[in-house]
Every structure is written in C-alpha cells, then in structure tokens.
N, C-alpha and C positions, 0 to 999 in steps of 0.2 A: 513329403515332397511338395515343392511348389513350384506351379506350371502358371508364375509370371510372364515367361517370354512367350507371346503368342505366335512370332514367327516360325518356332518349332512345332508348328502343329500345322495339319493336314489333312482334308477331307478327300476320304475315298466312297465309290459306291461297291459293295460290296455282296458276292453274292448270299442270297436269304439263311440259309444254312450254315455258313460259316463262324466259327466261337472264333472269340479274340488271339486266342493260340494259333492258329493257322494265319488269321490276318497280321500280327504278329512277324511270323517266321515269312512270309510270304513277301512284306513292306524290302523287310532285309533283305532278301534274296535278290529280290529286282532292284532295288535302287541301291544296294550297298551304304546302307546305316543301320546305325544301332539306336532301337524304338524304347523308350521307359516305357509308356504306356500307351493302351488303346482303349478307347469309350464305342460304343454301340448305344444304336438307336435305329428300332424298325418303325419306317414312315408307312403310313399307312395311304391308300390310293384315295382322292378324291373325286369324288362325284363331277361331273362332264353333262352336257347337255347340246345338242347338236339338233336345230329341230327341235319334232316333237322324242325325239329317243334321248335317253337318257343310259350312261354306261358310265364306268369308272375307269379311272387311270391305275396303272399297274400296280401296289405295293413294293417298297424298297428294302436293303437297309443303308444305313451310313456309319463310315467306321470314320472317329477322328482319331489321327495319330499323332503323338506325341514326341516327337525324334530329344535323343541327348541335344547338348546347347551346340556342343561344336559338328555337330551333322545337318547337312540341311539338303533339300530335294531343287535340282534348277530344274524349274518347267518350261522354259521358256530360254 
C-alpha cells in the first residue's frame, strides 16, 4: 500500500490503552469511514518547571489515521 495522499490522514489523541483494533472500529463508528490503516505512537510527558518546582506534563498517546481516498473527515 501507498499512503501518497496525505490528506487522508488524521491525528487523534487517543486513550493510553487502546490497540489499534478499537481505534480502528471506533474512527468508523463516529465519523462514518472506512479506515486502511492506523499508526501509534505513545508521547512521552515533558519536564516543566514553574519556579523553583519542577513536574511533568501528562503522557500521551497519538493514533494517525489513514482513511480510503474517496472518505474524508469535515472538521470544520
């Protein structure tokens, strides 16, 4: 497969536990497409400093989605 067109693609945040099967089936159900594929990737939090305290921003993950050519999300 070749994932040329980039405006079939889609960044969601997604909750930390979720496998690509449920993000998946989940894309479809709310927006009414049909997804080829989905990528993951867990962000990890960065370090903060406020003062003299020092804390971290929360951990992520991010699912990119790949919709068929002729589906597409209006967000706007």
């Amino acid at each position: 497969m070749h994932f040329a067109n980039v405006k079939s693609a889609y960044c969601f945040e997604v909750n930390k536990r979720a496998n690509k099967t449920q993000i998946k089936n989940a894309v479809q159900r709310i927006y009414n497409v049909k997804v080829q594929k989905v990528r993951t990737a867990n962000r990890r939090g960065k370090y903060r400093r406020k003062g003299r305290h020092y804390g971290m921003t929360p951990s992520w993950k991010k699912a990119i989605v790949f919709l068929d050519p002729e589906f597409h999300i209006d967000l706007f």
